[in-house]
C-alpha positions in Angstrom: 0.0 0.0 0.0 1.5 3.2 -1.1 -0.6 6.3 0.9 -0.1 9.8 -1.0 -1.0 13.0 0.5 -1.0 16.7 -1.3 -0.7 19.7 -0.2 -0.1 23.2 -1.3 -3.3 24.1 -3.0 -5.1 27.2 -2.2 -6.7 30.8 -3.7 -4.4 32.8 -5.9 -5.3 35.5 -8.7 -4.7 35.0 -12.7 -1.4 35.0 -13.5 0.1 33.8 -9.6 2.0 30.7 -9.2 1.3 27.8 -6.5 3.5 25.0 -5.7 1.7 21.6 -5.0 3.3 18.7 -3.4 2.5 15.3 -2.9 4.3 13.4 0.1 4.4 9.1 -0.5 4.7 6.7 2.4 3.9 3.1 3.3 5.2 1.0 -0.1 7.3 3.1 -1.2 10.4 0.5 -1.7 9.0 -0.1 -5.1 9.4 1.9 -8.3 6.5 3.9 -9.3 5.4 6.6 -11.5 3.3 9.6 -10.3 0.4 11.7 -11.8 -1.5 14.9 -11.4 -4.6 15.0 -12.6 -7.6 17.7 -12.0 -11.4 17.8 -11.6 -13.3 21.1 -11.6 -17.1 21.1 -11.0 -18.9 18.9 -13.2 -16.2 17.7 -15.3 -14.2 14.7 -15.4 -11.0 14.4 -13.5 -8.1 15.4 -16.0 -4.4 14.4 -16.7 -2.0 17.4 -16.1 1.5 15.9 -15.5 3.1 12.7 -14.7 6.6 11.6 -14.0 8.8 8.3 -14.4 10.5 6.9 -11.1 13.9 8.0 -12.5 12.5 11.5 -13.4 13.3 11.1 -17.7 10.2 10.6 -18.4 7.4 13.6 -17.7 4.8 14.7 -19.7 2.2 17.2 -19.9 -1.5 18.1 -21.2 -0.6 20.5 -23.7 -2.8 23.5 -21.8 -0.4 23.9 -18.8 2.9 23.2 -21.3 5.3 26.1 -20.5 3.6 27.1 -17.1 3.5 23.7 -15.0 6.3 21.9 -14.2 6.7 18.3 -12.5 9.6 16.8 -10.5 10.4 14.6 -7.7 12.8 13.6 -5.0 12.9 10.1 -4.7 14.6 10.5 -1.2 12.2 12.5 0.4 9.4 10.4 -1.5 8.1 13.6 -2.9 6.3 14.8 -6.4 5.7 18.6 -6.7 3.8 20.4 -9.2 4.9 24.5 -10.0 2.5 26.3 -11.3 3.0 29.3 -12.8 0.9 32.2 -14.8 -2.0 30.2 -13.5 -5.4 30.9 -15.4 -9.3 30.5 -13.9 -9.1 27.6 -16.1 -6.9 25.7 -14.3 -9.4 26.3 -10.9 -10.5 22.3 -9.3 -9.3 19.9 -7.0 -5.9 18.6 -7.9 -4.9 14.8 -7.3 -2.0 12.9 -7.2 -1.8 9.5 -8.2 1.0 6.7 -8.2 1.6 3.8 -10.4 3.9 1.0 -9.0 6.0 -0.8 -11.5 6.8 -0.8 -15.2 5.7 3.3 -16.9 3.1 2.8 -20.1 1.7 5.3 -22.3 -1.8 4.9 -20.3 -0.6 7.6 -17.8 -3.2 9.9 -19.3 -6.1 7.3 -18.2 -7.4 7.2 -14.0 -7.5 3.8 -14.5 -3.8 3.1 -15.1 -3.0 4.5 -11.7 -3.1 2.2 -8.3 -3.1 4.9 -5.8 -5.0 7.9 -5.0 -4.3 11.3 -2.6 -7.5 12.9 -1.0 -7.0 15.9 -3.7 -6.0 19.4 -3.2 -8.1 22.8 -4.1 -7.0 25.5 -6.4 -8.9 28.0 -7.5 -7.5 30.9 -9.6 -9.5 33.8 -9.5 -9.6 36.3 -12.2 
């Protein structure tokens, strides 16, 4: 069992920045990839980011390309997200989620991932 908590989230204007983090702990001997995903009112939750174990693998969803940015420290067990010239838009509880094991292309799908955090709320105000 891998248990994930994030923090960070919070109210900012268009155009601030926030810095969410998600902190692993229980399993967390094994490899495993980790996700960001969103869900704002009434909508499906969303990919935004995920990262390989080793950290050479991250990809994003094309909106927050050039303002987010992913990383990790595999010794502290942590995954942050920066966000940066943040837009209404991007407003809706944010999640991380891990993946233990081998990295696939299905990143982008909820149901690749084994692990969930209780979420984290941003909302950008314009």
């Amino acid at each position: 069992q891998v248990q994930l908590v994030e923090s960070g989230g919070g109210l900012v204007q268009a155009g601030g920045s926030l810095r969410l983090s998600c902190a692993a702990s229980g399993r967390t001997d094994s490899t495993y990839a980790v996700g960001w995903f969103r869900q704002a009112p009434g909508n499906k939750r969303e990919f935004v980011a995920v990262i390989s174990w080793g950290g050479s693998i991250i990809s994003y969803k094309d909106s927050v390309k050039g303002r987010f940015t992913v990383s990790r420290d595999n010794a502290k067990n942590t995954v942050d997200l920066q966000m940066n010239s943040l837009k209404p838009e991007d407003t809706g509880v944010y999640y991380c989620a891990a993946k233990i094991g081998l990295y696939s292309e299905s990143y982008v799908y909820t149901w690749w991932y084994d692990y969930w955090g209780q979420g984290t709320q941003v909302t950008v105000s314009s």
